[in-house]
TORVO-915410 format. One line per field, with one value per residue (C-alpha): residue in three letters; chain; x, y, z. Coordinates in Angstrom, 3 decimals. Layout:
TORVO-915410
sepa ala; ...
tordo A; ...
u X; ...
v Y; ...
w Z; ...
END
This chain:
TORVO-915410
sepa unk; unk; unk; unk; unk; unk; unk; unk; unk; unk; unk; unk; unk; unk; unk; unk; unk; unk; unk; unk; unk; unk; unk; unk; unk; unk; unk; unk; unk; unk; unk; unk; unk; unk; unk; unk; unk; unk; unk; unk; unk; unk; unk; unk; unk; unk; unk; unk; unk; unk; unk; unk; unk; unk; unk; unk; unk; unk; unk; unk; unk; unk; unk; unk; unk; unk; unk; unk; unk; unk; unk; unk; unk; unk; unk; unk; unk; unk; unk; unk; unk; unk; unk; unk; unk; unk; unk; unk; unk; unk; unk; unk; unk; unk; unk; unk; unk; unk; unk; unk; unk; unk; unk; unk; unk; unk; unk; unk; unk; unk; unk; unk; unk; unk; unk; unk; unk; unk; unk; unk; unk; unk; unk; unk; unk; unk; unk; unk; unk; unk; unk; unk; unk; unk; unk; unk; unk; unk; unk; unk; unk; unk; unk; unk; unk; unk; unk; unk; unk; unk; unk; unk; unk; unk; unk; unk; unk; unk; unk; unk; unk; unk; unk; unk; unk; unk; unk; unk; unk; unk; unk; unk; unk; unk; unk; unk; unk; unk; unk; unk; unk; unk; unk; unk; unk; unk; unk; unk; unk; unk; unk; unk; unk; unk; unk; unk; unk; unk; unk; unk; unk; unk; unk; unk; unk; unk; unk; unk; unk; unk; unk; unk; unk; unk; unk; unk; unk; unk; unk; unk; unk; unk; unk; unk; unk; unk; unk; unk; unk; unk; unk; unk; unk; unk; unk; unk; unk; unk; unk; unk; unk; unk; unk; unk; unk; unk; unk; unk; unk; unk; unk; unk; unk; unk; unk; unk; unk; unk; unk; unk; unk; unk; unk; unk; unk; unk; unk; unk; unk; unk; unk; unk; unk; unk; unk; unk; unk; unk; unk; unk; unk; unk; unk; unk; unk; unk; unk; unk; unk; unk; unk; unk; unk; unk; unk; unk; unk; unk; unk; unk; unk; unk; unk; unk; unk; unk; unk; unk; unk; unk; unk; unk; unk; unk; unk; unk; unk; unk; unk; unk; unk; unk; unk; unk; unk; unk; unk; unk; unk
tordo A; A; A; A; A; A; A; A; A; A; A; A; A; A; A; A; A; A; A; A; A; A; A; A; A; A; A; A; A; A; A; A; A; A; A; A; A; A; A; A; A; A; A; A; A; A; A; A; A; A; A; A; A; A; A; A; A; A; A; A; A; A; A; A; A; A; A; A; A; A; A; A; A; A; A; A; A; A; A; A; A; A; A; A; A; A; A; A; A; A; A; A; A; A; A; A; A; A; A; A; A; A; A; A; A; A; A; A; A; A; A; A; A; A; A; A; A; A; A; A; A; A; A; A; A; A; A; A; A; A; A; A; A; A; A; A; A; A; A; A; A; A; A; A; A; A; A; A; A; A; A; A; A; A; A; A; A; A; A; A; A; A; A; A; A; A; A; A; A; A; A; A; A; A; A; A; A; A; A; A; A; A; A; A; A; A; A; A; A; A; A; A; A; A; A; A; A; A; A; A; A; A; A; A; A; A; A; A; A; A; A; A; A; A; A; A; A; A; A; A; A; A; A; A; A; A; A; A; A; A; A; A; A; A; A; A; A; A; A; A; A; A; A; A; A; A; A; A; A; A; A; A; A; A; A; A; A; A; A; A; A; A; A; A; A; A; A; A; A; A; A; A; A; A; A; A; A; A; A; A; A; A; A; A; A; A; A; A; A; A; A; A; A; A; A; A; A; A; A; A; A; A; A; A; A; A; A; A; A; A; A; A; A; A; A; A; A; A; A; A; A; A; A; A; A; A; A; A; A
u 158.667; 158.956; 161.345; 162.268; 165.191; 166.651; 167.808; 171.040; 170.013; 171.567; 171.772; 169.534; 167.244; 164.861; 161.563; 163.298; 163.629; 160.654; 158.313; 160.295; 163.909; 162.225; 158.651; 160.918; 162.965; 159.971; 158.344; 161.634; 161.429; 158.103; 158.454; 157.597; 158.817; 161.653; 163.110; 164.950; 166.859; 168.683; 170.569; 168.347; 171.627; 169.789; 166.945; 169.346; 170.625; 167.754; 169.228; 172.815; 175.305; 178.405; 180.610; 182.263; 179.098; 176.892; 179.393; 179.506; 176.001; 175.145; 177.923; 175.917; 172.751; 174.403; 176.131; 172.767; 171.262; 174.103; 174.509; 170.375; 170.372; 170.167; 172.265; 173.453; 173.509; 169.929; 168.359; 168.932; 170.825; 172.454; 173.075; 170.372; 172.910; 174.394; 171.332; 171.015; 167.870; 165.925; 166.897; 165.862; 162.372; 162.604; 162.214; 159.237; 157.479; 157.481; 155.748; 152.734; 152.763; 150.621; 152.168; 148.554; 149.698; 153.170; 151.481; 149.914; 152.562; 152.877; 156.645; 156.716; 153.453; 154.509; 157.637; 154.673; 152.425; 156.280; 156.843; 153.634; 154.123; 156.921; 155.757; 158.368; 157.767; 155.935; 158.894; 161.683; 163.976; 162.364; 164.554; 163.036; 164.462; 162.478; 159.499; 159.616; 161.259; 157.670; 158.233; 162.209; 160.304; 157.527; 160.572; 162.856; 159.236; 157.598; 160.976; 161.612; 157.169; 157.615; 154.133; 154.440; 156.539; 157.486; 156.975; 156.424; 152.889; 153.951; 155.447; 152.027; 151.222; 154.273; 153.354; 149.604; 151.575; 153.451; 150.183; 148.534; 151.269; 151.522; 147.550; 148.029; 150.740; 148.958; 145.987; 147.640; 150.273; 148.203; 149.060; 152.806; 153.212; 152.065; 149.979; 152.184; 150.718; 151.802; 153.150; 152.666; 153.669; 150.656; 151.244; 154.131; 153.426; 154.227; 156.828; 157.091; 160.348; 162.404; 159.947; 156.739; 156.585; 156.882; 160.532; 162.550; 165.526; 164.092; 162.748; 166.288; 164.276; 165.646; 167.251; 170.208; 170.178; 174.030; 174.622; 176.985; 175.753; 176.651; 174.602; 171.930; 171.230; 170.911; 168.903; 166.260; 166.255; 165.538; 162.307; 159.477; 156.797; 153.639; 153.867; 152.143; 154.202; 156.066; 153.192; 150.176; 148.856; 150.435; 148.723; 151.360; 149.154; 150.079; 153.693; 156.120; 158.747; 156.317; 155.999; 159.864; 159.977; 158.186; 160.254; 163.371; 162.197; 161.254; 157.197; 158.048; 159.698; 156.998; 154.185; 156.043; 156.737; 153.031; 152.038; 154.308; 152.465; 149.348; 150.717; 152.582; 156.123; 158.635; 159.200; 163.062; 162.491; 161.252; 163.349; 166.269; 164.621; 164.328; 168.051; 168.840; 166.808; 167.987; 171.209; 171.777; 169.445; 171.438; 175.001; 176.056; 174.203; 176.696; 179.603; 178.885; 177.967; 181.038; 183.606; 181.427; 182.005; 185.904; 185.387; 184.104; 185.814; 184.217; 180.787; 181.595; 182.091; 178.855; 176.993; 178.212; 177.602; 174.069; 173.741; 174.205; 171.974; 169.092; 170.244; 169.737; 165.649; 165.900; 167.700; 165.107; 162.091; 162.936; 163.366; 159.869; 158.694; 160.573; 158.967; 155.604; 156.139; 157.621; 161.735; 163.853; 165.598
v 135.784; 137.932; 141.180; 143.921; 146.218; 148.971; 152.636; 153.537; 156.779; 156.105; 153.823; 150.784; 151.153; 149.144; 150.331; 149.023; 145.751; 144.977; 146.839; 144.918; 143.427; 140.565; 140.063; 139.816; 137.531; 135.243; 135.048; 133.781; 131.084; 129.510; 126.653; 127.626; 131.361; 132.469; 135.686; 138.757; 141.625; 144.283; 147.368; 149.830; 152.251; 154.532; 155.427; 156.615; 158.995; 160.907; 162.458; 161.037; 162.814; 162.582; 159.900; 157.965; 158.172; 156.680; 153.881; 153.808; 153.585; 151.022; 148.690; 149.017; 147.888; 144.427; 143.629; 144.237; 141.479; 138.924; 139.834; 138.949; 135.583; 136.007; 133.186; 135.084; 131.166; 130.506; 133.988; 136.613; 139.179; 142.140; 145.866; 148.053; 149.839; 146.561; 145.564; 147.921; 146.271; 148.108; 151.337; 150.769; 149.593; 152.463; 154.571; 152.095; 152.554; 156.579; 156.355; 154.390; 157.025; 159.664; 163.134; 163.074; 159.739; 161.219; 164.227; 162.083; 160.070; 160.683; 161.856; 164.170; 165.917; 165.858; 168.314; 170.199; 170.794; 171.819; 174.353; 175.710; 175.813; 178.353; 180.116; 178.713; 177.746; 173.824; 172.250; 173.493; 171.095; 168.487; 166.840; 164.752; 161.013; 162.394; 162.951; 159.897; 157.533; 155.474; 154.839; 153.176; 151.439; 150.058; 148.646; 147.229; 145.248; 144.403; 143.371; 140.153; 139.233; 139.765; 138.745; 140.206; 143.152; 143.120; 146.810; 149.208; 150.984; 153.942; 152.279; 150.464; 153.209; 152.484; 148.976; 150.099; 152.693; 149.763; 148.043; 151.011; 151.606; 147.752; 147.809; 150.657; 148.824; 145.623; 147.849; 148.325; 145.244; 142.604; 140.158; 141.621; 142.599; 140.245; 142.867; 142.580; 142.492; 143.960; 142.596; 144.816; 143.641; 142.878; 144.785; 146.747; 148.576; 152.057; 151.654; 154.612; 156.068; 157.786; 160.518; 158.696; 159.813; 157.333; 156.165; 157.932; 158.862; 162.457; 162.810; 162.001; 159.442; 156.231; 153.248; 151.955; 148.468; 147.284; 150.305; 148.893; 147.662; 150.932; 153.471; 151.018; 150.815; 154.429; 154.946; 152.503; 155.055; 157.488; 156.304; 157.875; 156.348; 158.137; 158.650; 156.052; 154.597; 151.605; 149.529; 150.752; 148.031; 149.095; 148.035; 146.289; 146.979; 150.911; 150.436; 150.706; 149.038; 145.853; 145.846; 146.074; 143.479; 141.134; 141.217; 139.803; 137.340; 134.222; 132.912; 132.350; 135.943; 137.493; 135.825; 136.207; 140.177; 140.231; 139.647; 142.197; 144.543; 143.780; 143.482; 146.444; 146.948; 150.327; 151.845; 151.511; 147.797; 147.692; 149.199; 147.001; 143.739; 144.929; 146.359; 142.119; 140.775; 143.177; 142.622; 138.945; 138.990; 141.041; 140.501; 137.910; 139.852; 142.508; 141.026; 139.736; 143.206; 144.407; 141.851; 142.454; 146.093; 146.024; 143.751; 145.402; 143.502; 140.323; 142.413; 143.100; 139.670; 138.588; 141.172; 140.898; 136.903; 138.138; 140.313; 137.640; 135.631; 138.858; 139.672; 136.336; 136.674; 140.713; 140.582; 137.565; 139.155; 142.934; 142.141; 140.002; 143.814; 145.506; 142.826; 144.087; 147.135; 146.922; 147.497; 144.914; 142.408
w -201.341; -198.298; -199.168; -196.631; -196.125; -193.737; -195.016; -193.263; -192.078; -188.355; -186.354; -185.655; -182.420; -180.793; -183.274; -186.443; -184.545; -182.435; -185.612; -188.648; -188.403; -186.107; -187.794; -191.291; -189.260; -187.790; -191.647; -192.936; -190.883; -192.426; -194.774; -198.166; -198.105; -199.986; -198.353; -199.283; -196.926; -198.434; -197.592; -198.586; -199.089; -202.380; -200.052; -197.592; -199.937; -199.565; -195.872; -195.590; -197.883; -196.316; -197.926; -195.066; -192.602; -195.386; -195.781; -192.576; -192.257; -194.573; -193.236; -189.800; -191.105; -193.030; -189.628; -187.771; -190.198; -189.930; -186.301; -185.664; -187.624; -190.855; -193.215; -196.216; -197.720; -197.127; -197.941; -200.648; -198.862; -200.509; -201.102; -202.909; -205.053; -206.457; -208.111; -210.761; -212.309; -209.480; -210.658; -214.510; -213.009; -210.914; -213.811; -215.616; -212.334; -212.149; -215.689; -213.849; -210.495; -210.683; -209.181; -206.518; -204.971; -204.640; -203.305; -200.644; -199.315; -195.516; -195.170; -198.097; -196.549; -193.247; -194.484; -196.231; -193.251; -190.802; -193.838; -193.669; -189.538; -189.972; -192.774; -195.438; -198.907; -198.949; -200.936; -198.886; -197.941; -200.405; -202.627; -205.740; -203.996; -200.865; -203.242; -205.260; -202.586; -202.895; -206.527; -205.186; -202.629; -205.010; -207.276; -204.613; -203.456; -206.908; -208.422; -206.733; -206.849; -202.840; -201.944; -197.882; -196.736; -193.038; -192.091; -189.036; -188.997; -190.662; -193.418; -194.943; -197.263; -198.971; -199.642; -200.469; -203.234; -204.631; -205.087; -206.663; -209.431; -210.208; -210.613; -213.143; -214.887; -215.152; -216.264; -219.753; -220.133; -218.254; -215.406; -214.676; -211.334; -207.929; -205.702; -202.116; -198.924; -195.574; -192.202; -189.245; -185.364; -183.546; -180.317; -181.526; -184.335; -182.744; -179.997; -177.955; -177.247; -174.512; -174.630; -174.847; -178.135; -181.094; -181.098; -184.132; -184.676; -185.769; -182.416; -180.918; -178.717; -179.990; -177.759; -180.096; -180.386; -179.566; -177.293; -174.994; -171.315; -169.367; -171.463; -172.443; -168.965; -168.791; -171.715; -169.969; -166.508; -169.042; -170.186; -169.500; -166.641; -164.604; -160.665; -159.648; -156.255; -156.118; -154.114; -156.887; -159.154; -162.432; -166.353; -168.580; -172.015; -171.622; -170.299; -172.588; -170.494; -170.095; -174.031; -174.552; -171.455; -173.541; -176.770; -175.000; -171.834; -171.946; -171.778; -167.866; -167.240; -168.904; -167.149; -164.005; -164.622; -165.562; -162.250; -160.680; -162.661; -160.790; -157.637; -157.628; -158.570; -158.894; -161.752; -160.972; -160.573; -163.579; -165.593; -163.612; -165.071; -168.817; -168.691; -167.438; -169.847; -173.305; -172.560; -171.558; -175.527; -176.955; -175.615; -178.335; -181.068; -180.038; -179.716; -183.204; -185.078; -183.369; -185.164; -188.285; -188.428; -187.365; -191.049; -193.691; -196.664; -195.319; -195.385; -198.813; -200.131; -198.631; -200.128; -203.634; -203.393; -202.294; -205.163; -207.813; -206.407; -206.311; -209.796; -210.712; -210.352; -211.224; -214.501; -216.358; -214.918; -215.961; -219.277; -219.505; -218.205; -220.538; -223.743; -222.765; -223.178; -225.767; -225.896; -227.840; -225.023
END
């Protein structure tokens, strides 16, 4: 079972693709796999609490899924809050975490370390979904058995957490949980954004991925190159608009782009051909999200069919949990 899911905490850019929405997307199409996306709309309750942009939100990140490929009649596909079986194992789960692997979890102590920067207390600004969101993360992936977890880079800890609290589990009840395994992009695993900086939408540095043609070709002139001149011999394996470049050519276009490198080409040049290539990729993609979103009642219908089928594995295997330990189901 391969299992991964988006938080709607803005809009979808170029990282969450090229890092996981494609590698989920590639797995999914190996024989033998079952595969599960999801709306990963609790965890984005963690930033987002304004009603109509985190339904808003969430909408955007079903449509990016349907709009990329993914057949809601030959994968499980469905909304995190409609499954409520995650929830109740939520709760199992944070009986197995220990507070210290909390306490080590890379977001929650990168707000530490920025409080202790300006000299505020080390919790402000943490909320207890922000602190636990590992434990949410650990259920949504050990619910369905998911055996690999597309993720970006910075998300593997998550998946190594999920396989620390199932070992505990299975410590005391036995053989419960299947220990999950992570998928990171060769190549990709941090994409660098406008800035140069790793691409997030904290850093306000993110390339949307169904911006429309006139400012997605101006986000691309905004990306960041060196001053080397137009005729200098130019190395695609540290430019980021060569490793974008790749993600949306063809075999031929790459190789032939490759060699341009070499040879020499401008930056301006460059950032002409990746602008052609995105959006010729991405134009029906687009056009598709876009009908999706003017459409959210049809969203809804295929979510809710998704969620039977999820709850459909959740609701037998929670209860074989809840038997070990020893509640009455």
């Amino acid at each position: 079972m391969i299992v991964t899911g988006i938080k709607p905490t803005g809009q979808i850019h170029l990282g969450n693709y090229i890092g996981a929405i494609k590698p989920a997307l590639e797995l999914a199409k190996i024989s033998g796999y079952q595969s599960a996306y999801f709306v990963a709309d609790f965890h984005g309750l963690t930033k987002i609490h304004h009603a109509e942009e985190f339904r808003q939100l969430s909408y955007g990140i079903a449509a990016t899924w349907l709009a990329l490929g993914i057949d809601p009649d030959q994968v499980i596909f469905y909304r995190q809050s409609d499954v409520p079986e995650i929830f109740e194992l939520n709760w199992i789960l944070s009986c197995f975490a220990s507070k210290g692997l909390l306490n080590r979890a890379h977001a929650y102590k990168a707000m530490v370390e920025t409080n202790k920067e300006f000299n505020r207390d080390v919790d402000f600004g943490v909320n207890m979904g922000i602190f636990t969101y590992p434990i949410l993360m650990a259920a949504d992936i050990l619910l369905f058995k998911a055996n690999t977890v597309p993720v970006g880079k910075d998300q593997t800890q998550h998946v190594e957490i999920a396989r620390d609290i199932a070992e505990s589990f299975n410590h005391v009840y036995g053989d419960t949980f299947l220990l999950p395994d992570y998928k990171v992009q060769e190549g990709t695993a941090v994409l660098p954004g406008l800035d140069g900086r790793k691409m997030s939408k904290s850093y306000n540095n993110t390339i949307p991925l169904f911006e429309e043609p006139k400012k997605l070709q101006k986000l691309i002139n905004r990306i960041k190159t060196d001053s080397l001149p137009p005729e200098a011999p130019k190395d695609p394996k540290t430019s980021i608009l060569f490793t974008l470049y790749k993600e949306f050519a063809s075999p031929i276009e790459v190789e032939r782009m490759h060699e341009q490198y070499l040879r020499g080409i401008g930056w301006g040049e460059a950032k002409k051909e990746l602008f052609h290539v995105m959006n010729r990729y991405l134009e029906e993609p687009r056009e598709k999200y876009n009908e999706l979103m003017a459409s959210p009642e049809k969203l809804d219908k295929i979510l809710l069919k998704g969620a039977e089928k999820a709850r459909a594995l959740s609701i037998p295997f929670l209860k074989e949990v809840k038997r070990k330990i020893g509640f009455n189901v």
